[in-house]
C-alpha positions, 0 to 999 in steps of 0.5 A: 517209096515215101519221102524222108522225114525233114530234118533241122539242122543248127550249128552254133547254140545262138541257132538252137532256140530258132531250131528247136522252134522249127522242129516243133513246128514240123515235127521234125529231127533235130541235129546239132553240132555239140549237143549230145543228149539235147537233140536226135543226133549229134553233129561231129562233122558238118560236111558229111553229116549234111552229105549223108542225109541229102544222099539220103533224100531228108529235106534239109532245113538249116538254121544257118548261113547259106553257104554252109550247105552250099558248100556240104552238098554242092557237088552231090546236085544233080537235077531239080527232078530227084532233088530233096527240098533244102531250106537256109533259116536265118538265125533270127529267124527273119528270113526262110530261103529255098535253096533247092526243090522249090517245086518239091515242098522247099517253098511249102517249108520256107512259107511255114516255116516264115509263118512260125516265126513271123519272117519272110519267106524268100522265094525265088522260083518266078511263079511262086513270086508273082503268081502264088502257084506252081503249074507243073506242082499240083496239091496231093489228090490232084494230078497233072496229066501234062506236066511238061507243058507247065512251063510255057504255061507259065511264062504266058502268064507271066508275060500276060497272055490271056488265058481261060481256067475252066473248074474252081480249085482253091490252091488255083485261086491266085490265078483265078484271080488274074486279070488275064484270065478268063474263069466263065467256063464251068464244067460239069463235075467229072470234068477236069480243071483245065487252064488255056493260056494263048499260044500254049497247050492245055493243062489239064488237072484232074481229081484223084477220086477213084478207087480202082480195086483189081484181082488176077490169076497167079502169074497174070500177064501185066500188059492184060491187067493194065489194058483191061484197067485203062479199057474200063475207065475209058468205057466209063469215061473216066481219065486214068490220072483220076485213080488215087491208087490200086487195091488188092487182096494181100495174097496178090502183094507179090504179084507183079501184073498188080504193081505194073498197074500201079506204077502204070497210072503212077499211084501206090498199090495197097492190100486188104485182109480177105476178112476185110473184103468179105465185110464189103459182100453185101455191097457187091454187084457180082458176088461170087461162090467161087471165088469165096472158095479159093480166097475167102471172100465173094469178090475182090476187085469190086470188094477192094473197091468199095472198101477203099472208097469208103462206106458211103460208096457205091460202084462206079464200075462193075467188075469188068473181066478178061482171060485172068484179070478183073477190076473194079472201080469207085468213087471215093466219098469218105474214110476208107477201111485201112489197107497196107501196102506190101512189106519191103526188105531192103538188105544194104550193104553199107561198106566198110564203115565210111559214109563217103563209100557208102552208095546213094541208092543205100543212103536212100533205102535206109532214110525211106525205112520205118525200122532198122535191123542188124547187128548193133555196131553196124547201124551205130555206123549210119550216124544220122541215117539212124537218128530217130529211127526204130531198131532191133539190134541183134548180136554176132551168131544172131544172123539167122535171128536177124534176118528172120525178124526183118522178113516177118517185120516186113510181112506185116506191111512195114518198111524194113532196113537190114544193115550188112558191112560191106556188101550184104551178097558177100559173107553176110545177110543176102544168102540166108534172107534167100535161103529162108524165103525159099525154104517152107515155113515147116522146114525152118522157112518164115510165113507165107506172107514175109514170102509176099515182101517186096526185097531190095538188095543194095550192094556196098563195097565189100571188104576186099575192094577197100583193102586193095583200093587203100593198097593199090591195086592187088585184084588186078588178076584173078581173085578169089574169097574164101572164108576160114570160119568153120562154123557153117563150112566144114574144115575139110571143104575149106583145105580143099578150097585152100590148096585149090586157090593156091594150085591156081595161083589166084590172089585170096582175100580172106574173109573170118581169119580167125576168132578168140577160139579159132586160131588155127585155120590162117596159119594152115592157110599160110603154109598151104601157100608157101607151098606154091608161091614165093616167101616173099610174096606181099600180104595186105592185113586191113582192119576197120576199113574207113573208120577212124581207127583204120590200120594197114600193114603190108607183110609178106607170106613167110612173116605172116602172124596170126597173132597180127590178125583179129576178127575186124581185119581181112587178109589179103594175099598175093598172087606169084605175080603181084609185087610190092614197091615203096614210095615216097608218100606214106599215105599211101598203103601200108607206110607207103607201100604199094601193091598190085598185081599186074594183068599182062599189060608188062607185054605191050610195054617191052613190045612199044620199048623195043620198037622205039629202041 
C-alpha cells in the first residue's frame, strides 16, 4: 500500500508564510487552525486533528513548537518500524527537526525542508549525523537483503572499524569517502554492492533491475509459482532482491498464487491489457498459438516482461515453465509501457461519527485511498482524512448507485474508500458490494473486472456498541438487531422477527425505527413487547453517537414515543432482566442513568455472601 501524502501543519498565522513555503515546495497539504477557505483543511482541534492524520499514516510536518505534537501523538507511538515521519519546523524557518521516522523519509524532509528555506536540518539519528547515510535505508531501486545486520554495521564504522565497500553507488558516497574504508575491490556489473566492516556480517545491496513477468493456471497453487520464480533466477544467477516488481496479464489480478510472489520478494504486482502484451509478440522467444487463443496474446510471462523493461529490452530469462505456472524475466533498460496495479475496495466502517472510535487500520485505508465514496454527510465526518481528496457523494436511497461506482472505480485500477457509519457489515454497504460481486453482470452484477478487485472490509463500532457502552453495559446478554425499515424487508418478515425476539427475551437494538413516512412499525414493535416483558422495563434512545450533538434518553417500554425517535437515533430495549439505577455523576448515560443487563454472575455473588455469613 502507498504511503499517505505529507501533510503541513501551522497554528498561529505568523507560521503560515513558512507553512505555505513548505506546502509548495512538496507539494503537500496545508492545514491551518482558522483559516477556513485559505488552506485544504481547516483545524478546529489541534489534538485530534493531528491524531487523525498519524493514525492515518501522513507525514506530519509542523510549522510549530515541538511539543505540540509531542504532546498530539504521544501515545499513538508504537515502533520506529510503522511509524510515519514527523518533522517540527521552527517558525522562522531556521531549523527543521525529525522527530520520529528518521529512517523512513523524517531526515529526507527535514534536509529539504532546511534546504528551501535556508535552515539547519537538526538530525539526531548518529549515521545521518556523522556518516551522511543510512545502512539499514537504502534508496528506491535498491535493496537490502540484511537489514537486521545494518545496525552493527554502523556502530563499526562509527567507532572506526576498518571496512571494505566492493561497487560504487552515489547515495554510498560518504562512506566511500571514509578514511577506514577500503573501496579497491570492483565487482563485475551483476555483482551487488557489498559493505564488510570488521567483526560485522556483510550488507549486501542490490539493484532492483529485473522485471520478473508471470502467468498461471486459474487456482495456480502459489508455493509452485514462488519455487519455479526463485529456481529461474537462481539458474540465471540472479538474486530474488534484484526483481523490482511482478508482471502479469489483468485477468490474473485476482489471482492469488500472482500476489504471493509479489509479496514473497517484497515488490508490488502490476497487470497489462492482453492487447499490451500482444504488442510485445514479435519480441518474444516462444510465442504461442494457444495461449493467443485462451487469453488474447501469443505469451504472458515473457510478453509482460518485455513490457515492463522497456522497449530496448531483451530476455534475461526465457519462459521457464512447471505443471501451472511459467515466468519470465528482463533487464530493465528504459520506459516501461505502463501497467496498473489491481483496483482495491476497502468498504470502512468508520463508527458512530468520532475520530477517537474510529479504528487506526480504517484511518490508514482511507489516507492510502486515491478517491472516496459514500454518502456525503459520512465523508464530512473524516475531517482532515478527506481534505483534498477526490469524491462521489451519493444521497440516502443511493446505496446500490454507491456502492457500484465504487466496484467499477476500483476496477479501473485505482484505489477506492467506501465510507459506511458505524460498521460497514451491519445494515450498510458490505452485504450489497458482496451481493453485486456475486451476481453475473447480466442479472444486475458489475463487470468481470471490478470482480477482479482486491476488497478490504474495515470493521468500526456500530451503533448498538456506542449506545450500550455511553449507557453501561445493556448487550451484556443475549442481543439481537433488527431493523424496522420495510423498504427492502417485507412487513410481514419484520413482525415475525419482532415476536420472536420478544418470546425470547433477547435484548433488541433497533436499527431504522422510522422515517418521515414511516411511523408505525416502532410502536407495533413496543406493543409486541409489552406483551412478554415488564412496562417498565429500561430503553435507551441514541442519537448522533460521538458528535457534538449527541443526545441520550433513558425511558422505559411503556413511555416509549415515537415522536422521541427519528432516523439518526438507534433504540435500544431491555431485556426482562437488564435494570436501570441512578447515580450520582450525570455524565453518565442518560442524566445519570445506568443500564445493563446482568449475565448470571448475581449467583456467585449470593453464593460467596452466604459462605461469609
Amino acid at each position: 500500500m502507498p504511503n499517505p501524502d505529507p501533510i503541513v501543519v501551522f497554528f498561529t498565522p505568523s507560521a503560515e508564510p513558512v507553512a505555505r513555503k513548505i506546502a509548495g515546495t512538496l507539494g503537500a497539504q496545508l492545514h491551518g487552525r482558522n483559516s477556513a477557505g485559505t488552506t485544504d483543511a481547516a483545524i478546529a482541534d489541534v489534538g485530534p486533528h493531528l491524531r487523525a492524520l498519524f493514525s492515518g499514516g501522513h507525514a506530519i510536518i509542523g510549522v510549530c513548537a515541538a511539543g505540540i505534537l509531542i504532546r498530539s501523538i504521544g501515545a499513538l507511538v508504537s515502533d520506529k518500524w510503522h511509524e510515519p515521519p514527523v518533522v517540527a519546523v521552527a517558525e522562522d524557518g531556521s531549523s527543521a527537526v525529525p522527530l520520529l521516522g528518521g529512517h523512513h523519509g523524517a531526515n529526507r524532509l527535514a534536509l529539504d525542508i532546511a534546504s528551501a528555506l535556508g535552515g539547519h536540518a537538526a538530525l539526531t539519528t548518529a549515521g545521518d549525523v556523522r556518516l551522511g547515510v543510512a545502512l539499514d535505508n537504502p534508496p528506491a531501486g535498491w535493496r537490502l537483503e540484511n537489514p537486521l545486520d545494518a545496525k552493527p554495521a554502523m556502530a563499526g564504522l562509527l567507532a572506526g572499524k576498518p571496512a571494505r565497500l566492493s561497487g560504487e553507488a552515489d547515495w554510498l558516497a560518504p562512506i566511500a569517502g571514509l578514511d577506514s574504508v577500503d573501496t579497491s575491490v570492483a565487482p563485475d556489473a551483476n555483482a551487488p554492492i557489498v559493505l564488510t566492516v570488521r567483526g560485522c556480517e556483510p550488507l549486501t545491496y542490490r539493484r532492483q533491475s529485473i522485471a520478473l513477468g508471470v502467468g498461471c493456471a486459474r487456482g495456480c497453487d502459489p508455493d509452485e509459482l514462488i519455487a519455479l520464480a526463485h529456481k529461474a533466477l537462481s539458474d540465471a544467477g540472479r538474486s530474488p532482491y534484484e526483481v523490482a516488481g511482478v508482471w502479469s496479464l489483468d485477468v490474473k489480478a485476482d489471482e492469488a498464487a500472482v500476489h504471493a510472489l509479489a509479496a514473497n520478494l517484497g515488490v508490488a504486482a502490476k497487470f497489462y491489457p492482453a492487447a499490451e502484451l500482444e504488442a510485445q509478440a514479435s519480441r518474444l522467444a516462444n510465442p504461442s498459438e494457444v495461449v493467443f487463443a485462451e487469453v488474447g496474446c501469443h505469451g504472458v510471462a515473457e510478453g509482460a516482461a518485455l513490457a515492463a523493461a522497456g522497449q530496448s529490452a531483451t530476455l534475461l530469462i526465457e519462459k521457464a515453465k512447471s505443471a501451472n505456472a511459467t515466468c519470465a524475466a528482463a533487464l530493465m533498460v528504459d520506459e516501461a509501457v505502463p501497467s496498473r496495479a489491481r483496483g482495491s475496495l476497502s468498504v470502512i466502517g468508520i463508527g458512530p461519527g468520532a475520530a477517537d472510535w474510529r479504528t487506526p487500520e480504517a484511518s490508514r485505508l482511507i489516507a492510502c485511498a486515491d478517491e472516496l465514496v459514500g454518502y456525503g454527510l459520512y465523508i464530512d465526518l473524516l475531517g482532515p482524512l478527506a481534505a483534498g481528496k477526490p469524491r462521489q457523494d451519493f444521497p440516502l436511497g443511493g446505496e446500490e448507485d454507491r456502492c457500484r461506482h465504487a466496484l467499477e472505480r476500483a476496477g479501473q485500477g485505482n484505489n477506492v474508500a467506501l465510507i459506511c457509519s458505524g460498521d460497514a457489515g451491519i445494515y450498510a454497504m458490505g452485504a450489497l458490494v458482496m451481493e453485486l460481486m456475486d451476481r453475473a453482470e447480466k442479472d444486475g452484477g458489475v463487470s468481470d473486472a471490478a470482480k477482479r478487485v482486491e476488497i478490504i472490509n474495515a470493521p468500526g463500532i456500530s451503533a448498538l456498541q456506542a449506545a450500550s457502552a455511553r449507557a453501561g453495559a445493556i448487550l451484556g446478554h443475549d442481543f439481537c438487531t433488527i431493523s424496522l425499515s420495510d423498504l427492502l424487508t417485507p412487513r410481514e418478515d419484520i413482525i415475525k422477527r419482532l415476536n420472536a425476539a420478544a418470546q425470547g427475551d433477547f435484548v433488541i437494538a433497533f436499527y431504522n425505527p422510522v422515517s418521515m413516512k414511516r411511523r408505525t412499525l416502532l410502536a407495533q414493535a413496543r406493543d409486541i413487547l409489552l406483551q412478554h416483558r415488564p412496562p417498565d422495563t429500561p430503553v435507551l434512545l441514541a442519537s448522533n453517537l460521538g458528535r457534538t450533538d449527541e443526545a441520550l434518553k433513558q425511558r422505559t417500554l411503556a413511555t416509549l414515543e415515537v415522536d422521541e425517535v427519528d432516523m439518526l437515533t438507534v433504540v435500544l430495549v431491555g431485556s426482562s432482566n437488564t435494570k436501570a439505577f441512578r447515580t450520582g455523576d450525570h455524565s453518565a448515560g442518560a442524566a445519570g442513568t445506568r443500564m445493563y443487563t446482568p449475565r448470571g454472575y448475581a449467583k456467585r455473588i449470593d453464593a460467596k455472601q452466604s459462605k461469609a455469613s
